[in-house]
N, C-alpha and C positions, 0 to 999 in steps of 0.2 A: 754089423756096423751099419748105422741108418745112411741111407740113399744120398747123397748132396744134392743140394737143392742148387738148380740153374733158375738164373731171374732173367725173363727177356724181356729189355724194355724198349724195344725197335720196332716196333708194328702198334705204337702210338695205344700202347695195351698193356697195362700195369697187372701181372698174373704171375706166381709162381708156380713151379708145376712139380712137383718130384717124380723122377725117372722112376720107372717101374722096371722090373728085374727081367723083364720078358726080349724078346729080341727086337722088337720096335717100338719105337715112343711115336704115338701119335697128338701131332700139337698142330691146332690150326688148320687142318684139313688137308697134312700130307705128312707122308712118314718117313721119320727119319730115321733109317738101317743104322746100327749099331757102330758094325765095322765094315764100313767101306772103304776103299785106297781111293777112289778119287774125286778131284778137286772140289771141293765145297765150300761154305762160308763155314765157321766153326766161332758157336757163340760158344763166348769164355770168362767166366764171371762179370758176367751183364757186356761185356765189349766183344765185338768181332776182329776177328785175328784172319785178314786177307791171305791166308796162307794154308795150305791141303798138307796132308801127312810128311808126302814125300819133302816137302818145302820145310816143312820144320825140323827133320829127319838133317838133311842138309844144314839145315842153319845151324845146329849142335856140331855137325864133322866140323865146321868149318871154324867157330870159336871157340871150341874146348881142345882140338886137337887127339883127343879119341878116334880109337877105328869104330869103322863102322859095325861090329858086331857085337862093339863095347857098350855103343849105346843103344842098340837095340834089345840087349840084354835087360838094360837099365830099364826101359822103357817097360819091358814085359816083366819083370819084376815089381816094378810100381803097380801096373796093375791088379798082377795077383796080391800088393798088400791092400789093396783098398776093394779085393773081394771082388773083384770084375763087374765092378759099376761107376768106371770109366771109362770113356773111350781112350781108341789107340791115342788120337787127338790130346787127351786130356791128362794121358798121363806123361806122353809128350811134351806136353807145357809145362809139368808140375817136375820134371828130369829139368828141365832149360833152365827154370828157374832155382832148383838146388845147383846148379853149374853155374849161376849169375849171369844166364843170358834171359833177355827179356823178348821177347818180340814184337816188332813194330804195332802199335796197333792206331787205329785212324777214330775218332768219332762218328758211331755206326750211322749210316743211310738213313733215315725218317720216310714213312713211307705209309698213307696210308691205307688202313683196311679196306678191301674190296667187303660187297655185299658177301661175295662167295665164303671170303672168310669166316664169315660169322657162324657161332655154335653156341645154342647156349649156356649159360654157365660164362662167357666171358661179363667183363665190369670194366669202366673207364673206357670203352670204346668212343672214339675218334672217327667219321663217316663224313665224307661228300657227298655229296647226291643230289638227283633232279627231284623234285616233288610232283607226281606225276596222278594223283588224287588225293584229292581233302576231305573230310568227314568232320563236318561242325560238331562243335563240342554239345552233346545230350549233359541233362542233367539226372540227378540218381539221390536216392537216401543211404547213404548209410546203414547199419545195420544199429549203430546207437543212436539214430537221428541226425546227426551231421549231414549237411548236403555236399552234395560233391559234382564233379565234371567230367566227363573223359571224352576226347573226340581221338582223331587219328590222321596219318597221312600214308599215303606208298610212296615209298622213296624207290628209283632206281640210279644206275650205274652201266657202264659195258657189262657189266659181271651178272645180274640179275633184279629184282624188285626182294623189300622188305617192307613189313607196318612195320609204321612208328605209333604207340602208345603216348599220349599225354593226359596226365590229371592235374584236375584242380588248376592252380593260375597257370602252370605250363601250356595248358591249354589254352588260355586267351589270343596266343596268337593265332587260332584257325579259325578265329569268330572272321565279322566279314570284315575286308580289306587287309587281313593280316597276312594273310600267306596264298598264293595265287599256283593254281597249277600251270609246272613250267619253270616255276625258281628254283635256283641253286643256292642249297644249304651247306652248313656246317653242322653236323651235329658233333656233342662231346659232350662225356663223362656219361654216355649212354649204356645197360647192359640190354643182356641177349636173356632169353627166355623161349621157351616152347609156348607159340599159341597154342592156339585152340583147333587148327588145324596140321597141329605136329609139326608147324616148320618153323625155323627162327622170330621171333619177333623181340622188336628193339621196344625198350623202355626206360621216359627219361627220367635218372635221377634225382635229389632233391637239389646239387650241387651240379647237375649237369645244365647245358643249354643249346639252343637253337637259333643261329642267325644265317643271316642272308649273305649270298658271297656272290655275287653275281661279278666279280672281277678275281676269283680265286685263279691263281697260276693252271691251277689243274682242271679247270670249268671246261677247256674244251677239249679234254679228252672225254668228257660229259657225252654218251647219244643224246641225239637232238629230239626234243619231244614230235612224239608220232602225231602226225595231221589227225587233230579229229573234231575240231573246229568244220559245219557243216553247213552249209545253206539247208534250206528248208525245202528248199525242188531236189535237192540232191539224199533225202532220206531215201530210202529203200529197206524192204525186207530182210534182206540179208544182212544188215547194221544190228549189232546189240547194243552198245552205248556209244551214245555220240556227244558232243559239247553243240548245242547252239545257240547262238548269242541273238535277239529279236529286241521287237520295242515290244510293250502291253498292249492290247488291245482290249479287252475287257477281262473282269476276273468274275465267279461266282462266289456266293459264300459260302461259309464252311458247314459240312455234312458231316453229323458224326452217325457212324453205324458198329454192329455189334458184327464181329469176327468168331469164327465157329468155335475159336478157343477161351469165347466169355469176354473176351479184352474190348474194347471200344477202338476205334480206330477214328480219323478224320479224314478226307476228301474236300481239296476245291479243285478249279478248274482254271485255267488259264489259257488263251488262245494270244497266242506268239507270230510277231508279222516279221519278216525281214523284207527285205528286196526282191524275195523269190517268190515269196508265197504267203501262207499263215497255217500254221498247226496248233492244234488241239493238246493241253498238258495237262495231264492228273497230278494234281501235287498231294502228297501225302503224308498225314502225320504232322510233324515241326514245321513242314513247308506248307501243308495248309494254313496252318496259323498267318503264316507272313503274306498270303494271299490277299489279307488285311489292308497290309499296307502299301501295297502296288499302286500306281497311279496309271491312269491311262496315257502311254507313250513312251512313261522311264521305259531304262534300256537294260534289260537283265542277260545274265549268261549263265545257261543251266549245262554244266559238268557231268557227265555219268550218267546223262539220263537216258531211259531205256524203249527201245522202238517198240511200237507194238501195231496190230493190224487194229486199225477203227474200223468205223459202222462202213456201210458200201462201200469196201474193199479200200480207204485211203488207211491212211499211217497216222500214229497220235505218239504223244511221249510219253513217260512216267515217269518222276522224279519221287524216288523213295530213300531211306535212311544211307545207300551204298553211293547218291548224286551230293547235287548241292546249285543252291542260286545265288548268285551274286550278283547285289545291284549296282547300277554304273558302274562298270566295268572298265578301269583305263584301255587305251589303245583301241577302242572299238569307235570307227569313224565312217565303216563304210553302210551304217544303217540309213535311210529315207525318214524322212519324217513322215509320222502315221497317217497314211493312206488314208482317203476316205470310202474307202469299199464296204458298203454294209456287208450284215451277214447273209447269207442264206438260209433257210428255214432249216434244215438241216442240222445248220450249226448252230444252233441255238440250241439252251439245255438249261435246266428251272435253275433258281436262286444266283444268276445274272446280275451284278451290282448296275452293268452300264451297256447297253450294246446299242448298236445303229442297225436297223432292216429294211430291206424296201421288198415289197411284197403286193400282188393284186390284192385285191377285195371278190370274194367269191358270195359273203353273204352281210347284208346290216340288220341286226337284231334290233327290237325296241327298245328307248331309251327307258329305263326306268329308275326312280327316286328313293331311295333310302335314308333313314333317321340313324347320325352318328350318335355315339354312347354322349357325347354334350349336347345333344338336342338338338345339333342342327342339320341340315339336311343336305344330301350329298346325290350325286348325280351318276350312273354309269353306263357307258354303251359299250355291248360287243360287238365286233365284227371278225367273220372268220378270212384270213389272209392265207395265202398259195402262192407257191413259186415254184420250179422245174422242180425241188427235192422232199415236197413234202407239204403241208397245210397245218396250221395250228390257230388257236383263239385268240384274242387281243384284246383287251378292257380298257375303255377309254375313260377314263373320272373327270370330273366336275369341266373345268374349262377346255380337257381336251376331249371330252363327251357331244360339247357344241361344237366342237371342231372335225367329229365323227361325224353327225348328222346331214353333211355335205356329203359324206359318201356316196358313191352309188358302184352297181357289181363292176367287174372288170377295172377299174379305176383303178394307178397304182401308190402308192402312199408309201412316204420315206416318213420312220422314225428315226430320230437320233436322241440318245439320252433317255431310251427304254431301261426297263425291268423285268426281269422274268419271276415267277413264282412255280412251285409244282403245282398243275392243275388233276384234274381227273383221270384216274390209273397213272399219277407219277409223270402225267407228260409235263412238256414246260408250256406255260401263258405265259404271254407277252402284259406287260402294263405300262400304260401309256401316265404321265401326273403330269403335275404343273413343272416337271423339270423336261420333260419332253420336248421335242420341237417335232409338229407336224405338219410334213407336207405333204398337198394333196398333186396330185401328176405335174412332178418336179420335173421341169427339162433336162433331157439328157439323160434321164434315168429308166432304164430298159429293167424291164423284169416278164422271165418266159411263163406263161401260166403252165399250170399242171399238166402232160399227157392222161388222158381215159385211161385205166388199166383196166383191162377186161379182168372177170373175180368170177367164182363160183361162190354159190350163196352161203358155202358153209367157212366161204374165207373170209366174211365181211364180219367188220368187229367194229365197232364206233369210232367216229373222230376222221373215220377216209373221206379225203376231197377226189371229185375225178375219176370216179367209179364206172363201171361200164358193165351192166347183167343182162344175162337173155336168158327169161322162164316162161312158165307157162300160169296163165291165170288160174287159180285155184278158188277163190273165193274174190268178192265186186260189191262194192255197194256204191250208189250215184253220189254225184257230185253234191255238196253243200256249202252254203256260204253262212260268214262269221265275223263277229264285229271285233278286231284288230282292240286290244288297248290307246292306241291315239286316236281309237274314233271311224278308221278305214274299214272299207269291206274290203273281204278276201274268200277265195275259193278254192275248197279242197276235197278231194276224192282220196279214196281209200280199197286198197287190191292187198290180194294174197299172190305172191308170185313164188313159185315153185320150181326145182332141176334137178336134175337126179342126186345131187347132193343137199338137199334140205329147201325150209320154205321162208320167206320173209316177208313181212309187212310193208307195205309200200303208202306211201303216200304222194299225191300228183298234186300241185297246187298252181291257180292262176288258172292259166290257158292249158294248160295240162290234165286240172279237172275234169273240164266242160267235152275232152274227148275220151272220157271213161263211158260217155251215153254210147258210142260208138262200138264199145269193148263187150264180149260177152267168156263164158266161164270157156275155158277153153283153149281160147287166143293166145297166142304168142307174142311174146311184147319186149321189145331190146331197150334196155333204159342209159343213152350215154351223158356222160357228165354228171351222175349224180351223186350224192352225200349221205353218209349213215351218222346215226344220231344213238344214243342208249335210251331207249323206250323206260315206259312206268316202272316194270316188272323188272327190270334188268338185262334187257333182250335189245340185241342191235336191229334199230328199225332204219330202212333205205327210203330215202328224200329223192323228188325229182321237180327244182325250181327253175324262175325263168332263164338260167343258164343254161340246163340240161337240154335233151331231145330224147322223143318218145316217136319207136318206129313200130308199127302194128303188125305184125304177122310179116316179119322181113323176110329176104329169103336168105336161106342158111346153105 
């Protein structure tokens, strides 16, 4: 005789399930013993009958007037005709009901599914939940060319987290402003499935949906999302992902590079200011793209994004396919408006749309003239700039090239509305154009020049400001002088300086020259302040100008 089939339709979950022959039914994530005597709910063709064995047992003595071992007779004989795949319960009811007694029964409880519940294999699921990360919807091909959508969210509960699946228009709502992490949802007519990491995952039907209940009866039995909304002083090592909300301060443009599995990848950059501080953000992939459209000061809020240790020991973010950004952000009031702290040399990094710096002047190079592809003629000066973290190049064009020629060394010079480019070995240059503003030693503006870092010769690589070597003279040739491009004379000596780590070319210019007549092969000579440069051949040559100092045979 085949099984009967029980329909439970009170846990907001349309599933029928056929009893298996074995000694427990497992439905929903808990077992239900065959034959137990005591008190339980007892689902009874689709309705709940508030009444245990012993209750129904009674409520037959009491309206048929039978003894007691009359209908317990009855009761175990029903069962053995239907093959013992009913309960005591059920055959119970089906004795009451050939006697024409009915038992009360009530319109069952409505109750919905906890996260915990979930297994897959259920349909029509019913779910409250907090949405507690967003995943913008990617887009995808098909396999017959149809494009498609799918993003995602984690929902939780008291009971646990679950992903929700959305494709195609379902998805529209996790584009930007649609669903914020923190909202209380409803989901329905959702099923369950095995992801891809073997545990539940929800996906929503073609008839199913998702809306906002943020006054649901049941919202505050809701946990309360976990603080992770964070200042920027407040990052730390030990943080894996955090929410922080900033204004723009400048973006880079987009880098695309090759990944070891052949794929192309993209890279920009974004530097995030709040009230506390400003950090450095790798955007990656889809969020590169949107680095496009950033404006300097909107106020964004990046979700999930992940700590990582930067260059001299600070903290940077990274925001890849598991974050997300979100621009203006309701509820967010307590940001400043954008600071005017330039950067530091440091923080600067090539393909820069927009940035502010103030920086000394360590060297002014010759202005020189160039013929654009339209034949006209265009103007450029470098000057190499330094501050406490580092030194780099700066190119000043056409009207801000006359506005360079004012320089002089030590001086300190604020841009705003620079550009950076990758210069030489991938560093970042600064460029100064006609959208620049510069100022020559603006008041008020403090910038620390470089400390000397003492080097051995085989540490010196091109492009170091602030250098400091003590060798031994190996090779000398005297001082000579040379006529400058604008016309000036100038004077230069030329040494072989040597340590027990390797030998380099040196050159003394100006008043540093004229005491090489002084110097003989031998000598010991400490060179502070000075600058390396990449020679003809490819070899880093050390510079010593009228910043440096030059001390003959000091004592060690």
């Amino acid at each position: 005789m085949p099984a009967p089939v029980f329909r439970a339709g009170h846990l907001w979950l349309q599933k029928t399930v056929d009893f298996p022959a074995d000694d427990h039914l497992r439905c929903w994530g808990s077992l239900f013993p065959k034959n137990i005597y005591k008190p339980r709910r007892t689902v009874l063709s689709g309705l709940e009958v508030e009444m245990n064995f012993e209750q129904m047992v009674q409520r037959i003595l009491e309206s048929s007037g039978l003894s007691r071992d009359e209908v317990m007779s009855r009761i175990r004989a029903k069962q053995e005709e239907l093959g013992g795949f009913v309960t005591l319960e059920g055959a119970a009811n089906i004795v009451a009901r050939e006697l024409g007694i009915v038992f009360e029964r009530r319109e069952p409880e409505t109750r919905s599914l906890r996260i915990e519940d979930l297994l897959p294999g259920m349909s029509k699921v019913e779910l409250l939940a907090r949405v507690v990360r967003v995943q913008e919807p990617r887009e995808f091909q098909r396999p017959g060319g149809k494009p498609g959508q799918v993003g995602s969210m984690v929902l939780q509960d008291s009971t646990g987290e679950i992903r929700l699946v959305l494709w195609d228009e379902k998805a529209e709502i996790l584009k930007q402003g649609g669903l914020k992490k923190g909202d209380i949802v409803r989901v329905q007519g959702a099923y369950v499935r095995q992801g891809l990491d073997r545990k539940p995952e929800l996906s929503l039907g073609a008839r199913g949906s998702i809306v906002l209940c943020p006054d649901h009866p049941l919202a505050e039995e809701l946990p309360p999302l976990s603080r992770s909304g964070m200042k920027i002083a407040e990052l730390s090592p030990q943080m894996i992902e955090v929410d922080v909300a900033g204004r723009v301060v400048t973006t880079s443009e987009v880098r695309s590079f090759d990944r070891p599995d052949g794929t192309t990848g993209k890279v920009a950059t974004l530097i995030l200011m709040d009230g506390t501080g400003q950090v450095r953000v790798s955007l990656w992939d889809e969020w590169a793209e949107l680095a496009k459209e950033l404006n300097r000061g909107e106020v964004v809020m990046l979700e999930n994004a992940v700590v990582k240790a930067g260059p001299a020991g600070g903290l940077e973010l990274s925001l890849g396919s598991g974050g997300r950004l979100v621009r203006n952000p309701p509820g967010i009031s307590d940001l400043p408006e954008l600071r005017e702290r330039p950067l530091k040399i440091a923080e600067v990094e090539p393909d820069m749309r927009s940035l502010d710096l103030a920086a000394r002047v360590r060297r002014v190079l010759p202005l020189r003239e160039f013929k654009r592809s339209d034949g006209s003629t265009g103007r450029v000066l470098s000057v190499v700039l330094a501050d406490d973290t580092g030194a780099l190049r700066a190119s000043f064009w056409d009207h801000a090239a006359e506005l360079a020629q004012k320089l002089r060394a030590n001086d300190v010079v604020l841009l705003r509305n620079a550009y950076t480019r990758s210069g030489l070995g991938g560093r970042p240059e600064i460029h100064a154009g006609r959208a620049t503003q510069v100022e020559i030693n603006p008041p008020g503006v403090e910038v620390a020049g470089p400390q000397p870092q003492p080097l051995k010769i085989k540490d010196l690589e091109p492009n170091l400001e602030a250098v400091e070597v003590v060798g031994r003279i190996v090779e000398l040739s005297g001082w000579r002088e040379f006529t400058r491009p604008d016309g000036s004379r100038g004077k230069v000596a030329s040494l072989v300086l040597g340590d027990d780590s390797g030998t380099v070319r040196v050159s003394l210019w100006q008043e540093h020259a004229e005491k090489a007549e002084r110097m003989k092969v031998g000598d010991v000579v400490r060179l502070v302040d000075a600058y390396t440069t990449l020679g003809a051949f490819g070899q880093t040559e050390l510079h010593l100008g009228r910043q440096g100092q030059l001390e003959l045979n000091p004592a060690l």
